[in-house]
N, C-alpha and C positions, 0 to 999 in steps of 0.2 A: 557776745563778748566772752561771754561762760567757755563756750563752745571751741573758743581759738583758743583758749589757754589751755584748755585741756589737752586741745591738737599739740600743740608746743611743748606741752609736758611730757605725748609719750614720743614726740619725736624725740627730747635731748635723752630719755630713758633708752629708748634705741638707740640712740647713737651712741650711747657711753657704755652699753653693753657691747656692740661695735667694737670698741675699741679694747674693752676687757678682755674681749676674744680674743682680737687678735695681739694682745703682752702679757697674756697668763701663760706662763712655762704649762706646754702639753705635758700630761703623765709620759716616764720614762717606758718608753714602747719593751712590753713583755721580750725578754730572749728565748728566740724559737728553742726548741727541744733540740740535743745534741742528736745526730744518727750517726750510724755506723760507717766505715767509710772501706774496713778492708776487712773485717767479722761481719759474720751475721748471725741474727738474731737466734737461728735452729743451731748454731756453733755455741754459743753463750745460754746455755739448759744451766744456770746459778743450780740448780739442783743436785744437777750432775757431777759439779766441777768443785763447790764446795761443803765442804759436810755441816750439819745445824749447828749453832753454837747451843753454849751451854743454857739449859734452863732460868730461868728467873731462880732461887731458892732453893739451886742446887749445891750441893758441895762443892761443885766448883767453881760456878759461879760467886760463892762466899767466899774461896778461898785467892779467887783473882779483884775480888771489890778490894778485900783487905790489903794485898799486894799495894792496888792502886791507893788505897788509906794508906798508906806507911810510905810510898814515893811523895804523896803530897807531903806529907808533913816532916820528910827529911830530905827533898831536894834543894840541892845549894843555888843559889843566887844565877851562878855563872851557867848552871845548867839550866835550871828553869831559861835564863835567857838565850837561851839554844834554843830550845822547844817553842819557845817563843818565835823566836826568826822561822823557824822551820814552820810553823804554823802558818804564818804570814808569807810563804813563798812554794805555794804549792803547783811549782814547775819545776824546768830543766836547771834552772838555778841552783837548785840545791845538789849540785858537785860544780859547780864552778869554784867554790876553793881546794874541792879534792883532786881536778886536774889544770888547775891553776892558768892564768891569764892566756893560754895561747885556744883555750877552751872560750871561745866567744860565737856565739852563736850568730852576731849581726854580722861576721866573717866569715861563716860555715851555712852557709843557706842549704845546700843540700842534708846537711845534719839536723837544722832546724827544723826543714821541711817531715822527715822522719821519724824526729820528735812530737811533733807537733800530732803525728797521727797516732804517734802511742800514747800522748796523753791523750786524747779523744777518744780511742778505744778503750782505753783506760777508764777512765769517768763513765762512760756510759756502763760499763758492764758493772762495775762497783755500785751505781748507783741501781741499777735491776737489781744485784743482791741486797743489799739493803731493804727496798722494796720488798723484797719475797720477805728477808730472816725477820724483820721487824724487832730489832733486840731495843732494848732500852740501854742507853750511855748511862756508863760510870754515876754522870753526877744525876740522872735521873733517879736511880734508888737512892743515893748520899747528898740529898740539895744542898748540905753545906762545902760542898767540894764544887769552885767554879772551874771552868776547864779557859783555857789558851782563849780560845773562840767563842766565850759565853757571849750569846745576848738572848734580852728577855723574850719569852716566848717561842725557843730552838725548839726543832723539831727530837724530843725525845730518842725515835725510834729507827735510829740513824748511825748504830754504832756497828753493824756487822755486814761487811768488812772495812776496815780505814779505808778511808779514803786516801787519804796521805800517804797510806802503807802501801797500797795498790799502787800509785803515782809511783813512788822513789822505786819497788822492786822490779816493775814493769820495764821502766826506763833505765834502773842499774840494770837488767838482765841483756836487754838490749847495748848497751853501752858496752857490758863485758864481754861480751861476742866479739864487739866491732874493735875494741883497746882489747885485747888479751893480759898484755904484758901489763895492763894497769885492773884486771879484772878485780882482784881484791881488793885494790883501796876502792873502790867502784861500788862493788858487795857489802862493805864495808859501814860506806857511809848509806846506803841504802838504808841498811840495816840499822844502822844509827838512825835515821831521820823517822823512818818507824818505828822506833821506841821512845821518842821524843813523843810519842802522842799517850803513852803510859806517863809520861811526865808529865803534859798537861793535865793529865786528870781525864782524857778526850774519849779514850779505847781500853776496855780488855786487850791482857797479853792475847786471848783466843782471838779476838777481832784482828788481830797483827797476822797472827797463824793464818787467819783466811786469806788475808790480805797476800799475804807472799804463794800460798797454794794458788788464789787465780791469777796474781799477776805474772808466775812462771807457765801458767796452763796459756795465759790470753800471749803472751811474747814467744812463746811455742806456734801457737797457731799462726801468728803473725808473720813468724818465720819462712812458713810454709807458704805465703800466697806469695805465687810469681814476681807479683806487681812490688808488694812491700822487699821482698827477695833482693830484685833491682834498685831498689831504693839504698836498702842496705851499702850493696856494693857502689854505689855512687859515694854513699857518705864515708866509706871506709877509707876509697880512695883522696876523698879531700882532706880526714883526718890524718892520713899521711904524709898529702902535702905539707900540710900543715906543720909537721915534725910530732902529730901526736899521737902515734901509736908507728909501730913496725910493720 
């Protein structure tokens, strides 16, 4: 009698773990590694392309912490809320108000498709620098300064070169080739959305400085490969359909 109830006990055990198996949400499967799709890896020498940032406790490293201490504590509302959006929209997004509603990407496939591959090149090579400079962010030396992006536990050693700043310069550089006649509002806001990362509190001005050095070094090279070449002039041609650009 002993002997059935125990059978019975670890069959409903089995079977109720059975079933835990199969209505327990699986872990969110890891995202493969980004790779290169039109650089490679002996063209992206972070070494070669950008110069070291500044020292920990150097003069000028002191004297860009303080910079970013003085935007913390005098930025207005309406800007912080900039830096904020900008934060939260680290794509081709950020110039759809600079070239306004006929700039739609879910109508411009061949533009998106383009984009799509400078931000890819993008990311990956910012994040190899990163990797090599290992700088410590703003608010890691200042813990009372929280940035746009705080969460607990960030990765420190993440601040050279923006990431943000690589994104916006890379893809204004690219954009201003393709729109001439809109090059500098283009530049413009580039430029503005990279500096929006001094106003979170996120980057050194020098982390910006690198940031624009590889992102016109990586939209150079990108220029030059046949395939991306061709890509270019497809999306030029739709931007004109389009009526946006001459």
């Amino acid at each position: 009698m002993i002997g059935k109830l125990l059978a019975a006990s670890v069959a409903l055990v089995l079977s109720a773990t059975a079933v835990l198996a199969q209505t327990a949400p699986s872990p969110a499967a890891a995202r493969p590694p980004k790779t290169l799709h039109v650089l490679t890896e002996a063209q992206l020498d972070v070494a070669r392309l950008v110069p070291p940032p500044p020292k920990d406790g150097s003069d000028q490293q002191k004297a860009e912490l303080a910079e970013i201490q003085r935007l913390y504590k005098t930025r207005t509302p309406d800007r912080l809320a900039q830096a904020d959006w900008d934060d939260k929209h680290e794509s081709a997004e950020l110039f759809y108000k600079t070239l306004g509603p006929q700039f739609d990407l879910k109508k411009l496939p061949a533009t998106a498709k383009l984009l799509a591959v400078v931000e890819n090149e993008q990311s990956v090579a910012a994040n190899m620098a990163k990797r090599y400079f290992l700088r410590n962010r703003p608010w890691a030396i200042d813990p009372s300064m929280r940035a746009c992006d705080y969460k607990p536990g960030a990765a420190p050693l993440t601040s050279y070169p923006s990431g943000h700043g690589t994104l916006s310069y890379s893809e204004g550089y690219i954009l201003a080739n393709l729109m001439p006649d809109k090059a500098q509002a283009i530049l413009t806001r580039a430029q503005e959305y990279a500096y929006s990362r001094e106003i979170c509190a996120a980057h050194y001005a020098s982390d910006l400085e690198a940031s624009h050095t590889l992102a016109t070094e990586l939209a150079m090279m990108m220029m030059q490969n046949p395939e991306f070449a061709a890509q270019m002039e497809a999306s030029r041609a739709e931007l004109r359909s389009a009526g946006l650009t001459k």
